[in-house]
C-alpha angles and dihedrals in degrees: 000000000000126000120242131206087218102080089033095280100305122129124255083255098057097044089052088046109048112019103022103109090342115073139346127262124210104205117187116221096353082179102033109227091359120193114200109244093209120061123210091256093050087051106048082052093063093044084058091067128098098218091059124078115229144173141199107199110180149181119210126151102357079298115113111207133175131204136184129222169332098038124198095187135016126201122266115294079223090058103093131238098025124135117180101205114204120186129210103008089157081073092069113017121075094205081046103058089043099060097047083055091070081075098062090111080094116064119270080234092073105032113092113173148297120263120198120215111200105193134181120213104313103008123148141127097247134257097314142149131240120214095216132032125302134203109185114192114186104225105180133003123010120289119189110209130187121203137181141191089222113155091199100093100167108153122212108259121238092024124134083217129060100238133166122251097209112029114179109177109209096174126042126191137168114219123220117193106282094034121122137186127190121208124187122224122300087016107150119229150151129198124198127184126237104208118327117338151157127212126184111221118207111216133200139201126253119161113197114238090233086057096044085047101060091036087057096053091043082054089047096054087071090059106041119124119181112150129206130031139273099273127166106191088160092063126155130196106257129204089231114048088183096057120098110238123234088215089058092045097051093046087054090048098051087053092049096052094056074075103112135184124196132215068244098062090046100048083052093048102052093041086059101040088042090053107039106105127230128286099254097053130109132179119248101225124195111267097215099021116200123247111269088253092044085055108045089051092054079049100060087038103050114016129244130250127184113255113249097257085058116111111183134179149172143206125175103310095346133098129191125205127174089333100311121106137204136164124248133181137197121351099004090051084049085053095045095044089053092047098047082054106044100020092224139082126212103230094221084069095054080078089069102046123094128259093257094051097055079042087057082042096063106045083049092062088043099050088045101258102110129032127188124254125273099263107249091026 
């Protein structure tokens, strides 16, 4: 496997096997003489809309506060210990999702987007831990962060923000731009900024058990079948008419237990609950769609890609789009694979693929999942 500058010129293989949830990595100039794509304005713009979440954590006065937008109006980048947070920007910036896709040596599954700090001197969130991975690329201006492998992760009580309530730093580093440092779960760190700065944070996704429990059984409860009705024909007088029998509560667990779940079920669970996208997200539809054979035609033409706020999966024969699920087979689930992997379609294979599937294709497009390639791309 190739080596990439990315994680300081090890291999995939090597980063998985010796750092991933085990240890950070400082890695100089990850992108070698990186230029932010997103510039502050853009940024604060961003922050203004009502589809993207976004924070103000600040620091005034000894006081941490945090607020949620949209914001009209930030404070002064000159004001010192500010930090605007805006997550997934990846959702709704081109440069943005491709860079988070130089890190699709990690599976989709697990990626889930790329949040921008914008600080001003001294801005930060505080010494804090993170319950999944973290890359952080320094993308403007210089941050210092401290980080320890503490296993003490008490938080302050009554704050906005989780902070640790004892934070002892055992490892201190400055970030340049281009710059990144990963971090494994629970790792204890805290990034200030020296003068004004961004940073891109790389998340990733860790569902606790408890919330992928109760998900699956509200899945489940679709596909229960358990025929008849509670009877008890064999039924006696009793002495306490409040008291639960233990007659009545083994029949019902014998019923309940009749209640079965597949590797199948699983497999279909955790493609739609892996894809479903977040809450806040809406799909962006074409406001004069083309006609299903106007389209097909572009997109034999042109090529499709997955909008940004996409998220698309497969398993076996089945694909997993934006939280819905169906089963292909032969040259369409070539096509959808290759299009789950790469998130674009050459439109020369589109030839190839079955009426149901350009069908799929185009209420896709209509509904904003698709688009259809940049024309000379």
């Amino acid at each position: 496997m190739k080596k990439l500058t990315l994680l300081g010129n090890i291999t995939p293989t090597e980063f998985l096997r010796d750092y991933w949830h085990k240890k950070p990595l400082l890695i100089r100039q990850a992108i070698p003489n990186f230029k932010a794509p997103i510039e502050a304005a853009e940024l604060i713009g961003l922050a203004a809309q009502e589809e993207v979440e976004s924070r103000l954590v600040s620091h005034f006065k000894q006081q941490w506060k945090m607020e949620n937008g949209p914001f009209t109006a930030l404070p002064d980048i000159k004001k010192k210990e500010w930090s605007l947070l805006v997550q997934g920007v990846n959702l709704h910036h081109q440069a943005a999702d491709a860079l988070l896709r130089q890190f699709n040596f990690l599976p989709d599954a697990r990626l889930d987007d790329l949040m921008i700090s914008y600080a001003s001197e001294g801005g930060g969130v505080g010494p804090h831990f993170d319950s999944y991975d973290v890359f952080l690329l320094q993308a403007h201006g210089q941050r210092r962060w401290k980080i320890s492998a503490q296993k003490n992760l008490d938080l302050i009580d009554g704050m906005p923000l989780k902070i640790l309530s004892n934070f002892t730093p055992e490892q201190e580093f400055v970030l340049e731009p281009g710059d990144m440092l990963y971090l494994p779960p629970q790792y204890a760190h805290d990034g200030i900024a020296l003068g004004p700065c961004m940073t891109y944070s790389i998340g990733f996704r860790a569902p606790a058990y408890q919330e992928l429990g109760e998900a699956f059984l509200q899945f489940m409860s679709d596909s229960i079948d358990l025929p008849g009705r509670y009877a008890d024909p064999d039924l006696k007088p009793g002495k306490h008419p409040a008291e639960l029998s233990k007659e009545m509560l083994e029949k019902v667990a014998q019923e309940i237990r009749k209640v079965e779940f597949t590797s199948e079920d699983i497999t279909v669970f955790m493609g739609e609950y892996l894809s479903t996208p977040k809450h806040s997200v809406f799909f962006d539809q074409p406001k004069k769609p083309l006609t299903p054979v106007r389209f097909l035609i572009a997109a034999k033409q042109r090529g499709i890609q997955l909008a940004l706020k996409s998220r698309m999966l497969y398993r076996g024969k089945n694909i997993f789009m934006n939280g819905e699920s169906f089963g292909v087979s032969g040259v369409d689930k070539t096509l959808l694979t290759q299009l789950a992997d790469t998130r674009s379609l050459d439109g020369a294979l589109l030839a190839t693929a079955s009426i149901d599937m350009q069908e799929t294709l185009c209420l896709w497009y209509e509904d904003g999942w698709i688009n259809l390639q940049s024309p000379g791309r």
